[in-house]
C-alpha positions as CSV (number, residue, x, y, z in Angstrom):
1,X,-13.7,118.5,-8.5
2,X,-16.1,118.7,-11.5
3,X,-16.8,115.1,-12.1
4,X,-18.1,115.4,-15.8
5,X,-14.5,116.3,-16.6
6,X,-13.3,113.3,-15.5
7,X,-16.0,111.5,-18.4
8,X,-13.5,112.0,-21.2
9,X,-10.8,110.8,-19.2
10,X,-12.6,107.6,-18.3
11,X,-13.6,106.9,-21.7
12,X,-10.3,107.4,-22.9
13,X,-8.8,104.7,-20.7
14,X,-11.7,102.5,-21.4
15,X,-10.9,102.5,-24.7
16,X,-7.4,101.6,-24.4
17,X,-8.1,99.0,-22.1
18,X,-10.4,97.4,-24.9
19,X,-8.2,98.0,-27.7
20,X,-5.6,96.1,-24.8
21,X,-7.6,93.1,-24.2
22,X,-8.7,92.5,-28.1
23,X,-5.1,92.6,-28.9
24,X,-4.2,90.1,-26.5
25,X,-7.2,88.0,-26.7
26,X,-6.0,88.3,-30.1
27,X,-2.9,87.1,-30.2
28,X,-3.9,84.3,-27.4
29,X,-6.0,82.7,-30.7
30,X,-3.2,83.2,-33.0
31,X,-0.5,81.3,-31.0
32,X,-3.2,78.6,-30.3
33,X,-3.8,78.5,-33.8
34,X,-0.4,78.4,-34.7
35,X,0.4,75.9,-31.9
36,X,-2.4,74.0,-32.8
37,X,-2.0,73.8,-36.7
38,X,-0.1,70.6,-36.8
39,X,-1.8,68.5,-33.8
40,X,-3.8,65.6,-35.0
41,X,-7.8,66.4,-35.4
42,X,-9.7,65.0,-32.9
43,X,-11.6,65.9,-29.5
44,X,-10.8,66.1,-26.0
45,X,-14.5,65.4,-25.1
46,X,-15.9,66.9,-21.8
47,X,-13.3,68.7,-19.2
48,X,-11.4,66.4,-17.0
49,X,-12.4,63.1,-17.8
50,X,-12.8,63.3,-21.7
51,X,-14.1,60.8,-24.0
52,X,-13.4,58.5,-21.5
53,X,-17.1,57.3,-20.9
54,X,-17.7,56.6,-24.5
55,X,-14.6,54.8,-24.4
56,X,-15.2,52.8,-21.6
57,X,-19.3,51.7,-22.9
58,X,-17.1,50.5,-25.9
59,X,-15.0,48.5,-24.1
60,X,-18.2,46.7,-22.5
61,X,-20.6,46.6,-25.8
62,X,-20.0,43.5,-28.2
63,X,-18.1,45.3,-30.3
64,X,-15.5,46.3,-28.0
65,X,-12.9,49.7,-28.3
66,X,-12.9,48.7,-31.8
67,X,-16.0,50.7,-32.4
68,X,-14.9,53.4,-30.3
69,X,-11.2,53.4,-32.6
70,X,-13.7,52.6,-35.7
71,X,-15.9,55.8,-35.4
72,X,-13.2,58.1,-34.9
73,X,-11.0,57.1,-37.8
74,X,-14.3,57.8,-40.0
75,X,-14.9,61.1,-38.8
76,X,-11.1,62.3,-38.4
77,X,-8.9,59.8,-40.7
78,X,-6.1,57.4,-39.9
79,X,-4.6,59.7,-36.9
80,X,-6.6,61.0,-34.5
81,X,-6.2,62.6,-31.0
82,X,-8.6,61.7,-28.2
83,X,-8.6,62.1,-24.1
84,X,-8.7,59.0,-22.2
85,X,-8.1,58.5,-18.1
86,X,-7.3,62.1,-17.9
87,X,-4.4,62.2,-20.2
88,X,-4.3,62.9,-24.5
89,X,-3.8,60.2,-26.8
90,X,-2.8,59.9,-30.4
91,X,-4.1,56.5,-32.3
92,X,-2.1,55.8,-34.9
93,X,-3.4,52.5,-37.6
94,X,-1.1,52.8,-40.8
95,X,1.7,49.8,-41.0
96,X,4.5,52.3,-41.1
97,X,3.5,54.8,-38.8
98,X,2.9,51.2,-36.5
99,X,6.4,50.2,-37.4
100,X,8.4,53.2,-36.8
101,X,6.9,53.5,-33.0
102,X,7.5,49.8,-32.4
103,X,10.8,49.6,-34.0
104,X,11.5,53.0,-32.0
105,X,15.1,53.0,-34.0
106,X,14.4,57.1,-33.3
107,X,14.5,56.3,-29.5
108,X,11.7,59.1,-29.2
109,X,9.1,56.7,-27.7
110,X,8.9,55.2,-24.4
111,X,6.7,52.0,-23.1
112,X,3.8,53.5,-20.5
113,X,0.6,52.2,-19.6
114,X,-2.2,54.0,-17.6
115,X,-2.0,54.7,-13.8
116,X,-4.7,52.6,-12.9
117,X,-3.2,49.9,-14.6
118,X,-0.2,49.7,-12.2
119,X,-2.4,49.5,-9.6
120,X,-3.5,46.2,-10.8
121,X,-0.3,44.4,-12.4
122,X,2.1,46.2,-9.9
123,X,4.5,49.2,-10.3
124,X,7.4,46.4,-10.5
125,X,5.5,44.8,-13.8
126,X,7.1,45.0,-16.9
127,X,4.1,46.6,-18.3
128,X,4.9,49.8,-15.7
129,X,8.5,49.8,-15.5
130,X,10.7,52.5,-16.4
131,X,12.8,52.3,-19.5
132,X,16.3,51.7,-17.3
133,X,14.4,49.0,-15.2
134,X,12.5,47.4,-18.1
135,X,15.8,46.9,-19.2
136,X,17.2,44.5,-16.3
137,X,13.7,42.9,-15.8
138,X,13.9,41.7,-19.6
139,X,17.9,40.6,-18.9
140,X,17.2,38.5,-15.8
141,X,13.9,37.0,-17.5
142,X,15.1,36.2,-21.1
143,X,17.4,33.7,-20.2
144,X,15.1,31.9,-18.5
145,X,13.4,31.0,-21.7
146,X,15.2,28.2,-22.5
147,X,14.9,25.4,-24.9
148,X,14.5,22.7,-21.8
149,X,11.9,24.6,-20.5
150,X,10.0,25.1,-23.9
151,X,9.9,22.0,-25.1
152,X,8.3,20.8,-21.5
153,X,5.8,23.5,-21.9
154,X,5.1,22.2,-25.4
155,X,4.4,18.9,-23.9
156,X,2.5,19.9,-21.5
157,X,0.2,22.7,-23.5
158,X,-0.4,19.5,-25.7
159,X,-1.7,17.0,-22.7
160,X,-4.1,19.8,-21.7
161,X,-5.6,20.3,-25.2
162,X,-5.8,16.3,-25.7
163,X,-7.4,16.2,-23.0
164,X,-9.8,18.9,-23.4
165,X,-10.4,17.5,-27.2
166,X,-11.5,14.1,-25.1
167,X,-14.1,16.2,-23.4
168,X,-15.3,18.2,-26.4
169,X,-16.8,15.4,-27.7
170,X,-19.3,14.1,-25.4
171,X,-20.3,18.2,-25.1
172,X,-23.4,19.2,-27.5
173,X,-22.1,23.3,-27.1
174,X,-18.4,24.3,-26.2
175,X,-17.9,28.1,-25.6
176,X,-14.4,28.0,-27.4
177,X,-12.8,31.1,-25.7
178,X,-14.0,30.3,-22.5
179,X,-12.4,26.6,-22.4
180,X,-9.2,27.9,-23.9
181,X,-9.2,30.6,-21.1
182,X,-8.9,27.4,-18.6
183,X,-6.3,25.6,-20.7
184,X,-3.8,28.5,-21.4
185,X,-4.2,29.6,-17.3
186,X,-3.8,25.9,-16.3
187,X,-0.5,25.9,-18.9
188,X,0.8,29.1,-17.4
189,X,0.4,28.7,-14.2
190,X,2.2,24.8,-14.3
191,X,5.0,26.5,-16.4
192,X,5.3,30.0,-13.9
193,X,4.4,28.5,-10.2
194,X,4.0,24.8,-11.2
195,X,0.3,25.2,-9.3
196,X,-1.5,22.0,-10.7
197,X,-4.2,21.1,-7.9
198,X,-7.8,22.1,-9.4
199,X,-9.2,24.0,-6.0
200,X,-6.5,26.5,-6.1
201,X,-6.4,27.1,-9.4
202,X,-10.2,28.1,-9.8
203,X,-9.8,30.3,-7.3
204,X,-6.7,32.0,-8.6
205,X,-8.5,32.1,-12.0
206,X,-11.3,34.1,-10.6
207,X,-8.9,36.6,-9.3
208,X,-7.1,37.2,-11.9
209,X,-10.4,37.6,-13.7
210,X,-10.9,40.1,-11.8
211,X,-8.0,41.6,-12.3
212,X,-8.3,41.6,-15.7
213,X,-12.0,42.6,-16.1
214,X,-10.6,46.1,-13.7
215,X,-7.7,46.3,-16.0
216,X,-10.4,48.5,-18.5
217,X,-12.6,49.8,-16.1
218,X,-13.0,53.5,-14.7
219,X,-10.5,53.8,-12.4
220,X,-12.7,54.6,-9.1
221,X,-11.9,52.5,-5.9
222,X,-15.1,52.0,-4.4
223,X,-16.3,49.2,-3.2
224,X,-19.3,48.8,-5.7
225,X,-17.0,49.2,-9.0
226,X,-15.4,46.6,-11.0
227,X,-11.9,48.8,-10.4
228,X,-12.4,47.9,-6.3
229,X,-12.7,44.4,-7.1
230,X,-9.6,43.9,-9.0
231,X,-7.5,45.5,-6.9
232,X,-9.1,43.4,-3.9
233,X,-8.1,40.5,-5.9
234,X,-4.5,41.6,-6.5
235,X,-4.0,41.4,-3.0
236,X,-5.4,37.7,-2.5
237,X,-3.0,36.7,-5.8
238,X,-0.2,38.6,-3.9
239,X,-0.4,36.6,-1.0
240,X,-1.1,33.3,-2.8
241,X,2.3,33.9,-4.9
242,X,4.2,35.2,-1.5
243,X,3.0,31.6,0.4
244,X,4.4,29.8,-2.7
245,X,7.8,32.0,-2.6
246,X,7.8,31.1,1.2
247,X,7.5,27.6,0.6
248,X,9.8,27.1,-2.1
249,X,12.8,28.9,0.1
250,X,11.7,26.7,3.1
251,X,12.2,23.8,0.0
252,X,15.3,25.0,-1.2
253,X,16.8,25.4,2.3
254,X,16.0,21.8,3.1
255,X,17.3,20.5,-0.5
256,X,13.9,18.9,-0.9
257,X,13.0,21.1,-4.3
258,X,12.4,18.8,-7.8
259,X,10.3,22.1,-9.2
260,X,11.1,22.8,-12.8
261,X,9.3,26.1,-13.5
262,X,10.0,29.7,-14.0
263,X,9.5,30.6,-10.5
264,X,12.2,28.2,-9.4
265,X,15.1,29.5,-12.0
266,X,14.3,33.0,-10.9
267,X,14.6,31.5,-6.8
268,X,17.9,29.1,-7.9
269,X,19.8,32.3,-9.9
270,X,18.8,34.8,-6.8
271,X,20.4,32.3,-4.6
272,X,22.9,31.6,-6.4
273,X,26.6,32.7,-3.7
274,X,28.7,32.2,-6.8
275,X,27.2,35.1,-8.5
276,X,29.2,37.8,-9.4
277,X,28.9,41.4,-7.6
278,X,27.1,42.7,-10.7
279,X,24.5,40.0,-11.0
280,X,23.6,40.4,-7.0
281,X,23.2,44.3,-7.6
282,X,20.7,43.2,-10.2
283,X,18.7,40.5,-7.9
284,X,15.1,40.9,-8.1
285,X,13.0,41.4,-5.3
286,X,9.7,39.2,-3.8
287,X,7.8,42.4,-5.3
288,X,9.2,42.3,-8.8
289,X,9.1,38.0,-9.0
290,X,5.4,38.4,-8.2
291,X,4.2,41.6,-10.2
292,X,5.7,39.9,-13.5
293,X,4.5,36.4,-12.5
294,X,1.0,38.2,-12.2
295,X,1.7,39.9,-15.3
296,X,2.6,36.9,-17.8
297,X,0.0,34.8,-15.9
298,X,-2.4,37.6,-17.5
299,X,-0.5,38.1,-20.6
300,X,-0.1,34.1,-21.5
301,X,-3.9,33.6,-20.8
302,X,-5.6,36.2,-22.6
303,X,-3.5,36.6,-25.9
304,X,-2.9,32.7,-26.2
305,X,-6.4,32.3,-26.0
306,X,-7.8,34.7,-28.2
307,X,-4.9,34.2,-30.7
308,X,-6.5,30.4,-31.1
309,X,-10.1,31.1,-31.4
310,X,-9.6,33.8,-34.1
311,X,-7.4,31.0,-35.8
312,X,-10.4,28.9,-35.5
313,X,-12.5,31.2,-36.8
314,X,-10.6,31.9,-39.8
315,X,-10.3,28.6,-40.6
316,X,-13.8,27.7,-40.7
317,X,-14.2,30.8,-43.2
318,X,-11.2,29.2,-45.4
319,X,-11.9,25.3,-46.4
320,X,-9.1,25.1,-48.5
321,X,-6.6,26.3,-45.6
322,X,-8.1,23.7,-43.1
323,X,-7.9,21.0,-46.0
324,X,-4.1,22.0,-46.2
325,X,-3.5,22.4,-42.4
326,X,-4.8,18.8,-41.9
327,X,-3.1,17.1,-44.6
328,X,0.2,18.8,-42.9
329,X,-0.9,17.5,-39.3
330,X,-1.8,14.1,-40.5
331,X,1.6,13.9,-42.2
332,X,3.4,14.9,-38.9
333,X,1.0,12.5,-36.7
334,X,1.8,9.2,-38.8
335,X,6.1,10.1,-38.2
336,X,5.4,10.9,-34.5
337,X,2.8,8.1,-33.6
338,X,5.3,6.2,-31.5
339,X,4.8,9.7,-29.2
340,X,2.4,10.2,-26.5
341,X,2.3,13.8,-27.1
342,X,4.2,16.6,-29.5
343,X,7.8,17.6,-28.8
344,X,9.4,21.0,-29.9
345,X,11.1,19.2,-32.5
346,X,7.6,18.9,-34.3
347,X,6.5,22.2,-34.2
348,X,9.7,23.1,-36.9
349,X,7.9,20.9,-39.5
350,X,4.6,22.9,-39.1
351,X,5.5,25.3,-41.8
352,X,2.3,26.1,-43.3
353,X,0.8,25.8,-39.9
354,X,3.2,28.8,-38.8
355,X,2.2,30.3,-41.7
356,X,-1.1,30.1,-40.8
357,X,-0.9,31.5,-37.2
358,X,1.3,34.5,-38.3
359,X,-1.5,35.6,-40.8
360,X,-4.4,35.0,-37.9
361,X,-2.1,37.4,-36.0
362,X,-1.7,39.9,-38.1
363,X,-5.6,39.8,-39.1
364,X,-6.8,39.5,-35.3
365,X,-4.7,42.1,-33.6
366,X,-4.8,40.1,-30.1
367,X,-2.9,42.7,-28.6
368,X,-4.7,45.8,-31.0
369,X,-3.6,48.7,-27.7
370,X,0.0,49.5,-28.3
371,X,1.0,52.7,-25.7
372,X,3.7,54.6,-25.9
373,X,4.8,57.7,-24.5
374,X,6.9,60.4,-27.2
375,X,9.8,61.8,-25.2
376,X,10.4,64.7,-27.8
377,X,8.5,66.7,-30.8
378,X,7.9,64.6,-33.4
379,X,5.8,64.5,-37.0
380,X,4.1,61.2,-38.3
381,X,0.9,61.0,-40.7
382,X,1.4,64.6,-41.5
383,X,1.0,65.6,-37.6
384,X,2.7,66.6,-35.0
385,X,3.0,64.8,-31.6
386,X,4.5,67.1,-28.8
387,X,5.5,65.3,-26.0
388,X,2.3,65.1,-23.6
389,X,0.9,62.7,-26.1
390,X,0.4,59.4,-25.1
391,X,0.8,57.2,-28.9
392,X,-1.3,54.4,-29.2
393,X,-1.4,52.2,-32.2
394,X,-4.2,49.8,-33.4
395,X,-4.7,48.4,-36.9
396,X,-6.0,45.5,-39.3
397,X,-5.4,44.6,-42.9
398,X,-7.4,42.4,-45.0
399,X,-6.7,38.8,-44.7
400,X,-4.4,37.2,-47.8
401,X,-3.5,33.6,-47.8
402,X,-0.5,32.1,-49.2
C-alpha cells in the first residue's frame, strides 16, 4: 500500500479530532461558566487542603480568624467562598443574611461542624449531632434547666467572683481572661459534675485546654501536633467523667446521693422505673451524658469568659455607662445587704445592666463561627449556595448605647 495516500486521510481525521476536542473543551468552559456565574467570589487556595494554612496562622496570630474573615471581605465583599479542612465554605456577615440562616424558618440549613471537631467533643455532642438526634438531646436537656437549679448557680457564680474580687486586690497585675477562665470552669463544673476539690479540677482544666487549643488546629494525629494532644486529653476527661458516672450509680444504688447538679437529674430521670415506654426509648447513653458534659464544660468556660472581659473592656472605653451601671448596682446592693450573696430574683432588677451585656454581645461576637450545612439550592447576597457549601456566618456592627 502507497503510504503517502494515506497523508490526506490522516490529516483529515486530525482535523476533525481537533475541531472535536475544541468543541468540547469548549463547551466544558461554558457550562463552568454558566455553573459558576452565581457562586460567591472567592478562592479555593491550593488543591486539597485550601486556604486552610492561612487560615489556621490566623487563628494563632493576635488577631485571630478575624483577620483571615477581615482580608477576604476587602478583596471579595460581604460573601465570600473559601476552602477550609478540605471542604468549601461560604462566610456570610450582613444581619439579614445572619438572621435568615439562624432563624432557618426555610428549613434549608442544617447544624454541622468539622470532622476533626467530633473527634474532640464526641460524635454524641450536640455540636455533631444529626438534626433527628439534636432534637431529643435538646428535649431531655432543656428541662433540666430549671429555675432551682439557676438560681443555685447564680449563687454560686457570685461566691466565686467575691472571692476572686478579695484576691484581685492584694494582686499588682491580674490577666482578666485568664482568671475568668478559672472562675466560669470552676462554676461549670460544680453546676455539671459538682467537682469542687482544687487538685482535680486543675487537672481537668488542663485537659480540656487541650481540647480546646486542638479544637482549631490542623487536624493531623501525630504525636508532636497540638490535634494529638487534645484528643489524648479527651480520653483522660472520658474516663474522669465515666469514674464520676460510676460513682454516682454506686451512690444512687446505696441511697447515699445529696448531689444537686446537672449530672445527677440526667442519672435520677434515666433511672427513673415509672417512666413511660417513650421516655426509656429516648434514655441517653454513658457516651452521650459525657460528650455534652464535655461539650458545655467547653461551651460555659470559653463564651462566659470572653463575653465578661469584652464587657469590661467596653466599659472602661464608656465612663458614662460604668457611672450608670454602678449607680444601678449600688441601688440593688443597699436593698439586698441583708444577703450574703445575689439571688435570681436580683438579676430582674438589673435592667440597664442587661442592657449592657446584650450590646457587649452583639459588639463582641463571642461565638463570631456560625456553621451550617445548606441542604438545597439556595440565593442569599446576590449568590448562589448549592448544596456542598458549608455557610458560615461572622459579623460586627458599631457599638450604640442606649
Amino acid at each position: 500500500m502507497d503510504y503517502l495516500s494515506l497523508c490526506p486521510l490522516v490529516a483529515l481525521l486530525l482535523c476533525v479530532v481537533i475541531l472535536a476536542l475544541r468543541k468540547i473543551f469548549k463547551t466544558v468552559i461554558q457550562d463552568h461558566e454558566k455553573s459558576t456565574a452565581d457562586i460567591p467570589p472567592g478562592s479555593h487556595g491550593f488543591p486539597v487542603i485550601g486556604e486552610t494554612l492561612q487560615f489556621m496562622l490566623s487563628v494563632n496570630s493576635g488577631k485571630g480568624f478575624y483577620e483571615f474573615v477581615r482580608s477576604r471581605r476587602i478583596r471579595y465583599g460581604s460573601c465570600f467562598r473559601t476552602s477550609l479542612f478540605g471542604e468549601t465554605h461560604v462566610f456570610l456577615s450582613t444581619t439579614e443574611s445572619a438572621r435568615a440562616v439562624l432563624n432557618n424558618e426555610s428549613g434549608m440549613f442544617t447544624k454541622r461542624y468539622m470532622k476533626s471537631i467530633a473527634s474532640l467533643v464526641g460524635d454524641r455532642s450536640l455540636l455533631c449531632a444529626s438534626q433527628h438526634h439534636h432534637k431529643i438531646l435538646r428535649s431531655r436537656f432543656i428541662n433540666l434547666f430549671s429555675k432551682k437549679s439557676t438560681a443555685l448557680m447564680v449563687r454560686h457564680f457570685d461566691e466565686l467572683v467575691v472571692d476572686a474580687l478579695s484576691g484581685w486586690e492584694h494582686r499588682g497585675t491580674v490577666v482578666l481572661l485568664t482568671d475568668l477562665l478559672q472562675i466560669t470552669f470552676k462554676a461549670m463544673c460544680k453546676m455539671l459534675i459538682s467537682l469542687e476539690n482544687e487538685e482535680e479540677l486543675g487537672s481537668l482544666q488542663r485537659d480540656v485546654g487541650f481540647v480546646c487549643e486542638a479544637m482549631l488546629a490542623f487536624p493531623l494525629n501525630l504525636p508532636w501536633t497540638r490535634f494529638h494532644k487534645g484528643i489524648m486529653a479527651r480520653g483522660r476527661v472520658m474516663e474522669v467523667l465515666e469514674k464520676i458516672i460510676r460513682e454516682r450509680r454506686n451512690e444512687t444504688s446505696s441511697h447515699n446521693n445529696n448531689n444537686e447538679d446537672f449530672l445527677q437529674q440526667l442519672l435520677a430521670v434515666d433511672n427513673d422505673s415509672s417512666a413511660s415506654s417513650s421516655d426509656n426509648s429516648t434514655k441517653l447513653t454513658d457516651s452521650e451524658i459525657k460528650d455534652n458534659i464535655l461539650t458545655m464544660i467547653i461551651a460555659g468556660q470559653d463564651t462566659t469568659a470572653s463575653a465578661l472581659t469584652w464587657m469590661v473592656k467596653y466599659l472602661g472605653e464608656n465612663q458614662k455607662v460604668l457611672d450608670i451601671l454602678i449607680e444601678e448596682q449600688t441601688q440593688i446592693a443597699k436593698q439586698a445587704s441583708d444577703k450574703p450573696f445575689l439571688e435570681l430574683d436580683d438579676l430582674t432588677q438589673m435592667t440597664y445592666a442587661s442592657k449592657m451585656v446584650k450590646e457587649s454581645l452583639r459588639m463582641a461576637s463571642v461565638v463570631p463561627w456560625f456553621p451550617r450545612l445548606v441542604l438545597q439550592d439556595c440565593e442569599m447576597e446576590g449568590g448562589s449556595k448549592s448544596k456542598q457549601f458549608l455557610s458560615i456566618w461572622y459579623g460586627r456592627k458599631n457599638m450604640s448605647w442606649t
